[in-house]
C-alpha positions, 0 to 999 in steps of 0.5 A, a space after each residue: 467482549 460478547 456484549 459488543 460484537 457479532 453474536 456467536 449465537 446468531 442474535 442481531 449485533 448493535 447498530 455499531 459495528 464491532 472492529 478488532 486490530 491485530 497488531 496494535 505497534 509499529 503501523 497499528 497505531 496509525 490505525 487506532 489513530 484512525 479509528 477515533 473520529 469513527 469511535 467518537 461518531 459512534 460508527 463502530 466500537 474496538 471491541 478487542 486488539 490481539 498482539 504478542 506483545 503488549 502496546 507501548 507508548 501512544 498505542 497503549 493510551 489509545 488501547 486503554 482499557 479494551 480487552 487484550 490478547 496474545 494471538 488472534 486465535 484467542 480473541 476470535 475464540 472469545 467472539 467474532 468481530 464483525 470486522 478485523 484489522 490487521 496490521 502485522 509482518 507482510 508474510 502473516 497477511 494471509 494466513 491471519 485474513 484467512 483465518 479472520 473470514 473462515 470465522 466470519 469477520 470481515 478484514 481490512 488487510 494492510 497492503 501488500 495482502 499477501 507477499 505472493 500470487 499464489 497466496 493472493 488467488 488463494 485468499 481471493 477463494 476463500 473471499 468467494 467461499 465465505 462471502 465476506 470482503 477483504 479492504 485492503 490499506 491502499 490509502 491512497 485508493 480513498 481519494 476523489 482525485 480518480 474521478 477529477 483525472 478521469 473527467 479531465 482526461 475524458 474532455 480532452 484537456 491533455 489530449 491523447 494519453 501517452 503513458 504515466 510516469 511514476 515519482 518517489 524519492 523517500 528515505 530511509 535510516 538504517 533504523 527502519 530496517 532494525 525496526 524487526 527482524 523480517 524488514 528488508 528481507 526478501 525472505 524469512 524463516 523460508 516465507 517469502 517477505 518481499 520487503 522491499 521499495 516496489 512492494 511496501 514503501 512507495 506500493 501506493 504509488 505503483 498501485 496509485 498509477 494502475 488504478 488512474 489507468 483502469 487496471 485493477 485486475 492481474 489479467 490487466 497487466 502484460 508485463 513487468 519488467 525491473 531494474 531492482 538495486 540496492 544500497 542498503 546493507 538489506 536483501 531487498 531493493 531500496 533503489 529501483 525502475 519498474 515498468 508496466 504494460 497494461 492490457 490496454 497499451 499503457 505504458 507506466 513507468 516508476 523510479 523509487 528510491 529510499 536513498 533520496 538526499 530528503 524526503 520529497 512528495 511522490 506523484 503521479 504524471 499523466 503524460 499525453 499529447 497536450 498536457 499532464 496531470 499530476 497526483 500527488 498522492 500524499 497531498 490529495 491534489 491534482 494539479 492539470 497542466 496545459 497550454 491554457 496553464 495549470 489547474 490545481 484541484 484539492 481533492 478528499 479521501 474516503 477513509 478505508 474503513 468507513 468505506 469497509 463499514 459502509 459496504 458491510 451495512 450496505 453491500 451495494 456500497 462499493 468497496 475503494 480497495 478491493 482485494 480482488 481489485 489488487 490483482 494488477 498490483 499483485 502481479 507487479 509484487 511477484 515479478 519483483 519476488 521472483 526476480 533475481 536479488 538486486 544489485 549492490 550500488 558501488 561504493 562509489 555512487 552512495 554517500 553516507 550521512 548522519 543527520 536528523 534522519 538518523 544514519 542513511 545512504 544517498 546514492 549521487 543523483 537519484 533523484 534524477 534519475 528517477 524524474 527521467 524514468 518517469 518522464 521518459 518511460 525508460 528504465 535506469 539501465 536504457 537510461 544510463 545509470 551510472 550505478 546500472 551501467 
């Protein structure tokens, strides 16, 4: 591995930047999915993954024949990687980053960076004391759309903003949570884990609506307030209403939910006074909507790590996910971590179903009831809920 990553003794590396994934199943193969048009462009090398177990299936096809370790502690002992991927249980994010930058590789971070606020303010130090940069796995944060919602919202096309609303009806099998032993959980082993629908699943879409709003930062949210359910046999939520002010005013609302009947395209909804603007995430389109009629607009996404390549290459390339720009994100994970543990949904409002999903909860009309909580800003208990009455 020496001859293909940053040099220990201090020699320049190539002009390819070296990259290391740790965590190389489960989410790692969608990163090793991601590096091949930037392998092939010749932009970086995948010089070493570190895993305790070894790759299956896909994953180890694409590993092939890159040198493999058990631990990142062995590969950065056998060279430091000019960037390192990680992609492993929520509650090793910051322990794994940190260690990462102390030996003076940059990381791209899978989302949520850290399952706490204090861990967050703590990896955000030791960013400024190495002086190496952290992206963090908001994909969703790679997309030309802010600008096309900005410039929209700038000429007046949906008149005053009257706040976002905040759409996401997925669902998950029974399976999902037997994937490992942390998912689902709110804590393990003592660690806190946060695995929940706010804070992994459907975090791209509250991290989605903060940014169209401008808040990046943790000083940019007031308050958060929570109605957190489940229907799950988990300890964390799958079915929930979250409510954000913003510094600047804005009220965001949001309605998740793993127990959708299917699987639909989450969104984004700019409300204002004479119009809105819809972002569907997933899809990269923004659709404006107003007297005049609707405007559709196919938007493009930077990949996160060219972006990270490019700002190492060039610091004045500005980084798309921030870690220090996840603050306002953060603050939303730790009232959800902090909160009491959500409420079971009664009996009485779930169906059970076993179809091509696999073996799954449908709580009775919740896809409409989150369509209210972002239509009307409110949360499931102002709106009547039968399961949060």
């Amino acid at each position: 591995m020496s001859e293909t990553s940053t040099r220990r003794n201090g020699s320049p590396p190539p002009s390819a930047s070296s990259v290391a994934l740790v965590g190389v199943n489960g989410f790692g193969l969608q990163h090793l999915l991601a590096l091949q048009p930037l392998l092939r462009a010749g932009r970086c090398r995948l010089v070493a993954v570190a895993d305790p177990s070894p790759p299956t299936g896909r994953s180890e096809e694409l590993v092939g024949t890159t040198p493999r370790f058990a631990s990142l502690e062995d590969l950065l002992a056998d060279d430091v990687p000019d960037v390192v991927i990680i992609s492993t249980p929520l509650h090793t994010h910051r322990g794994l980053a940190e260690l990462a930058l102390r030996a003076g590789s940059n990381v791209l971070l899978e989302k949520p960076p850290t399952v706490s606020l204090a861990e967050f303010s703590e990896l955000c130090e030791v960013v400024r004391e190495t002086g190496r940069t952290v992206q963090v796995g908001f994909q969703s944060l790679g997309s030309s759309s802010y600008a096309v919602i900005d410039r929209a919202i700038a000429a007046g096309e949906i008149g005053e903003v009257t706040g976002i609303g905040v759409v996401g009806t997925w669902l998950r099998a029974t399976s999902y949570y037997e994937r490992s032993t942390w998912a689902g959980r709110r804590t393990f082993r003592g660690l806190p884990v946060v695995d929940g629908v706010v804070t992994n699943p459907l975090s791209h879409a509250i991290a989605t609506a903060l940014r169209i709003d401008g808040s990046r930062r943790s000083e940019d949210v007031s308050e958060v307030s929570l109605d957190l359910y489940r229907a799950h046999d988990i300890e964390a939520d799958d079915t929930s209403s979250v409510a954000v002010t913003t510094a600047r005013g804005t009220r965001i609302a949001a309605g998740l939910t793993l127990c959708a009947a299917e699987q639909t395209q989450p969104r984004v909804v700019v409300h204002g006074s004479s119009g809105s603007i819809t972002f569907y995430y997933k899809l990269d389109v923004v659709e404006v909507a107003n007297a005049a009629g609707t405007r559709r607009i196919e938007c493009s996404t930077t990949p996160l790590l060219q972006n990270l390549l490019d700002h190492v290459a060039d610091p004045e390339t500005a980084l798309l996910s921030s870690l220090e720009d996840s603050g306002a994100f953060m603050r939303v994970l730790e009232a959800v971590r902090t909160a009491p543990d959500p409420t079971p949904i009664g009996d009485r409002h779930v169906e059970w179903r076993t179809d091509s999903a696999g073996r799954h909860p449908v709580v009775h009309e919740v896809e409409h009831w989150c369509e209210q909580v972002a239509s009307q800003l409110r949360s499931f208990t102002d709106l009547g809920a039968p399961w949060a009455r």
